[in-house]
VOPAGU-2260 file (C-alpha; in pm, 1 decimal, decimal comma):
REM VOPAGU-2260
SITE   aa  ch    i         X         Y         Z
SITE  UNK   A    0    8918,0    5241,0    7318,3
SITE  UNK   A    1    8601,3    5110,5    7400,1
SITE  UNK   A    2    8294,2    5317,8    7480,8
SITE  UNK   A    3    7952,8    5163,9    7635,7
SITE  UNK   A    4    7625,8    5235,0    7467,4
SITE  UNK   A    5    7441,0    5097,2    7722,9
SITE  UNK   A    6    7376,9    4911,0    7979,0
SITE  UNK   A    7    7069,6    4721,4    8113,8
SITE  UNK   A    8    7014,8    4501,5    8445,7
SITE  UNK   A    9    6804,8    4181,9    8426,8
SITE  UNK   A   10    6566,9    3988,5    8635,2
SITE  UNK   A   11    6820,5    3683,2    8580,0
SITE  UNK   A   12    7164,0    3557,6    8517,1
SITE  UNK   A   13    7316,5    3618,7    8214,1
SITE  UNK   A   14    7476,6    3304,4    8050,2
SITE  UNK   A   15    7549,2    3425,4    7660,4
SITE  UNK   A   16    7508,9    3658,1    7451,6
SITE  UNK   A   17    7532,0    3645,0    7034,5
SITE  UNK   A   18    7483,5    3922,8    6798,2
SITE  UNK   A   19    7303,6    3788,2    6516,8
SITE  UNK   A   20    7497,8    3815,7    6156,0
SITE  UNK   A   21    7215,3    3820,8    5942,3
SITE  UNK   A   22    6976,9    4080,8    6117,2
SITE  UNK   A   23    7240,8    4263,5    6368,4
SITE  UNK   A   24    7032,6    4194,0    6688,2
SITE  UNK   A   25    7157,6    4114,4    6999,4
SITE  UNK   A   26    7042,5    3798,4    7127,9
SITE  UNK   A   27    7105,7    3727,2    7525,1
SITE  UNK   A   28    7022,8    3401,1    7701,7
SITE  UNK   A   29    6963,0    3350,2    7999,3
SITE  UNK   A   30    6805,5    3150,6    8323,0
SITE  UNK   A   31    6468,6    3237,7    8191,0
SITE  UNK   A   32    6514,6    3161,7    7797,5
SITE  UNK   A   33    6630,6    3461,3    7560,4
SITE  UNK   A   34    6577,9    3840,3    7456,6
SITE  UNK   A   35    6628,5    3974,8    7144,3
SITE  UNK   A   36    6764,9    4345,4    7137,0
SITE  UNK   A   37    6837,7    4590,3    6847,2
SITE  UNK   A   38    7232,5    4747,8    6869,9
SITE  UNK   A   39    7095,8    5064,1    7011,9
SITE  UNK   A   40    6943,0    4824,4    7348,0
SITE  UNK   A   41    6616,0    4866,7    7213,9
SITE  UNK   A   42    6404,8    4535,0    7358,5
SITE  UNK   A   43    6307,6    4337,5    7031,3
SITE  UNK   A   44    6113,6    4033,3    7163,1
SITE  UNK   A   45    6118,5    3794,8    7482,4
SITE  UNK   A   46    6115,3    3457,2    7492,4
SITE  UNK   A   47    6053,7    3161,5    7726,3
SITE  UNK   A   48    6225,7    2818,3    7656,7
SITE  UNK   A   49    5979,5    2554,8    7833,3
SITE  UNK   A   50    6177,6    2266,9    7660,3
SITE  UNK   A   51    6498,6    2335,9    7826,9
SITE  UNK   A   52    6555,6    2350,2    8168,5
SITE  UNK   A   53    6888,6    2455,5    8168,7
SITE  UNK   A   54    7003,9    2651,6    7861,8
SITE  UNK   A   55    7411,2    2687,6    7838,9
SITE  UNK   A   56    7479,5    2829,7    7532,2
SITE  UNK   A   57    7299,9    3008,4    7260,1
SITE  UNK   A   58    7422,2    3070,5    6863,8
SITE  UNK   A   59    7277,2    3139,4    6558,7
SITE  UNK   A   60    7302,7    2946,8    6221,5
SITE  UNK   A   61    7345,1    3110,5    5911,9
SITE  UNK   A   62    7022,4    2993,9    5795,5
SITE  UNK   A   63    6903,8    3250,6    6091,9
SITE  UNK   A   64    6810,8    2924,8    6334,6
SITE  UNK   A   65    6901,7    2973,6    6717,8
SITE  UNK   A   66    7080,8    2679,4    6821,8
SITE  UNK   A   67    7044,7    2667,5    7198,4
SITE  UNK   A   68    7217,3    2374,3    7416,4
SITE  UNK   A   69    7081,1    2249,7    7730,8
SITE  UNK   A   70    7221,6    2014,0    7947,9
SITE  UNK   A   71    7210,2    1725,7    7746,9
SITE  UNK   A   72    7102,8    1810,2    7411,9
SITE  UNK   A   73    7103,8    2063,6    7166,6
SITE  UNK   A   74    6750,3    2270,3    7016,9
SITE  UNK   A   75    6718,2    2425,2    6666,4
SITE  UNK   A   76    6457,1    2701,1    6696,3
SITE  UNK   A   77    6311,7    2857,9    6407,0
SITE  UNK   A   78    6424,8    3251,6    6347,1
SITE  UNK   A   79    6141,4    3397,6    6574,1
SITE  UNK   A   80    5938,5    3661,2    6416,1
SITE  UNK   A   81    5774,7    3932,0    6653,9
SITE  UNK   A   82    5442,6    3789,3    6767,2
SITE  UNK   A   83    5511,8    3467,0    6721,6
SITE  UNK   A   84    5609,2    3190,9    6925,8
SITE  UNK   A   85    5930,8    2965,5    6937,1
SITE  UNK   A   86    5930,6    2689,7    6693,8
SITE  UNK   A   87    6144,4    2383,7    6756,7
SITE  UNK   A   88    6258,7    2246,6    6428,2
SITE  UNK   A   89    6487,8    1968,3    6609,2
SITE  UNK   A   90    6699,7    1875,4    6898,8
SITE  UNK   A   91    6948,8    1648,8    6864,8
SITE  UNK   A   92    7012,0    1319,2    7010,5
SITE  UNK   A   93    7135,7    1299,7    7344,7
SITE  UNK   A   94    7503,8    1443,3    7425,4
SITE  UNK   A   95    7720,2    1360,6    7744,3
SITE  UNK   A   96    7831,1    1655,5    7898,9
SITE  UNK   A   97    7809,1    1943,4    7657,7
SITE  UNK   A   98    7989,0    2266,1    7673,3
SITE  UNK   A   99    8072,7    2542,7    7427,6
SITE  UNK   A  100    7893,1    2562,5    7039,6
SITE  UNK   A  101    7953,7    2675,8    6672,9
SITE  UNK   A  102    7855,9    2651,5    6360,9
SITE  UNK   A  103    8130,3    2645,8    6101,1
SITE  UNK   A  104    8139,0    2759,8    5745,0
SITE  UNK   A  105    8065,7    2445,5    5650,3
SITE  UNK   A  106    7729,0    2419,6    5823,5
SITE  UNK   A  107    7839,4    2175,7    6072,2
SITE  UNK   A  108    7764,4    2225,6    6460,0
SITE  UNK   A  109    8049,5    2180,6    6686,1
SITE  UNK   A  110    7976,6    2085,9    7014,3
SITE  UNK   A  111    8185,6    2043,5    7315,8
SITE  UNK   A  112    8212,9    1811,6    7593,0
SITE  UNK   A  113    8452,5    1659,1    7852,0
SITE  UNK   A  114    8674,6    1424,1    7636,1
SITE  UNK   A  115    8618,6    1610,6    7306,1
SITE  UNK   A  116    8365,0    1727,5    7021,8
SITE  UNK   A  117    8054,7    1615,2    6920,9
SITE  UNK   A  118    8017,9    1734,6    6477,5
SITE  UNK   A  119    7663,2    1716,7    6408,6
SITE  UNK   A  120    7489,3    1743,8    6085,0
SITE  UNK   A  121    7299,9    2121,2    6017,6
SITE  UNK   A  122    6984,0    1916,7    6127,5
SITE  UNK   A  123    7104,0    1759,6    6464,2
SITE  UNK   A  124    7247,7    1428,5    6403,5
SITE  UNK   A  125    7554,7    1314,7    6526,7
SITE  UNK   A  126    7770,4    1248,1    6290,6
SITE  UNK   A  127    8141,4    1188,2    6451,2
SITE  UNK   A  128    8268,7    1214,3    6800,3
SITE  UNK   A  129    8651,0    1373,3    6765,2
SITE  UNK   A  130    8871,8    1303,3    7032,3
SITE  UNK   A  131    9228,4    1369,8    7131,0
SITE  UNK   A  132    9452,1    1234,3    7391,6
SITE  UNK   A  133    9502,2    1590,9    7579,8
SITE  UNK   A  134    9084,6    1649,6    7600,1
SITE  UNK   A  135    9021,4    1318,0    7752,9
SITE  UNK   A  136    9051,7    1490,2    8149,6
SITE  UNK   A  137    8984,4    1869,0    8046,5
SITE  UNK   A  138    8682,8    2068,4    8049,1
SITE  UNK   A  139    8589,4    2242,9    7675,8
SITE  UNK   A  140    8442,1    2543,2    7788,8
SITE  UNK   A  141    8415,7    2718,3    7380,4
SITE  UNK   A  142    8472,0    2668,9    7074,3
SITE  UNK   A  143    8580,1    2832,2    6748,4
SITE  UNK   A  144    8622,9    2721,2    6396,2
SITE  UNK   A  145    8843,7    2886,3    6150,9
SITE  UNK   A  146    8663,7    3039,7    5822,0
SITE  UNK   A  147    8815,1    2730,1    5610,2
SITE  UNK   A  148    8631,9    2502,5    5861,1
SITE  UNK   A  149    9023,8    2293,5    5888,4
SITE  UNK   A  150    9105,7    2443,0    6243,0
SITE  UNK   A  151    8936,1    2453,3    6565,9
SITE  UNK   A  152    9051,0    2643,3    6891,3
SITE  UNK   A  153    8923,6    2466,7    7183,4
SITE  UNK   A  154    8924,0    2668,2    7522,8
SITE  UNK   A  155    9002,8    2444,1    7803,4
SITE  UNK   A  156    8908,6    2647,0    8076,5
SITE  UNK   A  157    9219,4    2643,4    8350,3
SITE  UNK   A  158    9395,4    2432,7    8089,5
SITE  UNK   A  159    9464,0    2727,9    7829,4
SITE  UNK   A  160    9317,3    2731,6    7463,0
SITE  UNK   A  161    9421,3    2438,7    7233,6
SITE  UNK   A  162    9430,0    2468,8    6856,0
SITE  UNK   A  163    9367,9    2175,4    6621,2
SITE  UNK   A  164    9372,3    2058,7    6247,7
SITE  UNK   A  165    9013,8    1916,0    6168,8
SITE  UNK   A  166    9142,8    1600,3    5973,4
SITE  UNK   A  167    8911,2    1504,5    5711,8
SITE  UNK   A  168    8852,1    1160,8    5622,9
């Protein structure tokens, strides 16, 4: 049984929403950049994301960075503090398509996009594109990796979720 604590409307779309390990807060993007609530809906902070244009997905690392991805790349923001600014610390080179984040145990970002996944280092950097015959024509739409960082679960969208061994070479 579920029961709601709250509920709150906002001035624009909701695209994600994370609750940070680390702290417990509730972090919600959106059209506008991201808020930062408290588990009892209390309004933590606001903030506006002038680099991106188009933020699609928002996570947090376990160094307490918020990884947001935009159309075609992905930001590393600094854990924001109240009263202060957002901080980039990176973004990462240019991807084609991306959809759907994590960061696995193993501090590597996973990044989807149509064809496969981008693995970039825990500062941005590409560092292998995996593909597989049955992504080349479907859509990732999220992403999970398993605690040991060997499997991933892809979801396809209208193709289903796919799960795959990370092969380690």
């Amino acid at each position: 049984m579920m029961q709601q604590l709250d509920s709150r409307p906002f001035s624009s779309q909701t695209i994600k929403v994370v609750i940070n390990s680390q702290t417990s807060n509730i972090h919600i993007l959106d059209t506008n950049g991201f808020d930062i609530f408290s588990l009892n809906g209390d309004l933590l902070s606001s903030y506006t994301l002038n680099d991106i244009s188009s933020p699609q997905e928002i996570t947090v690392s376990s160094d307490g960075g918020i990884l947001v991805l935009g159309t075609d790349r992905l930001y590393k923001y600094q854990q924001p503090l109240p009263s202060k600014t957002m901080t980039i610390l990176w973004k990462s080179d240019k991807l084609d398509h991306p959809s759907g984040i994590c960061v696995g145990s193993d501090e590597y970002i996973y990044v989807g996009h149509l064809g496969g996944l981008y693995v970039l280092s825990p500062f941005g950097n590409i560092l292998k594109v995996l593909t597989h015959q049955y992504l080349r024509s479907v859509n990732v739409t999220d992403i999970a990796v398993s605690p040991s960082a060997e499997q991933i679960a892809i979801a396809c969208g209208d193709n289903g979720l796919k799960l795959f061994n990370l092969c380690r070479a």
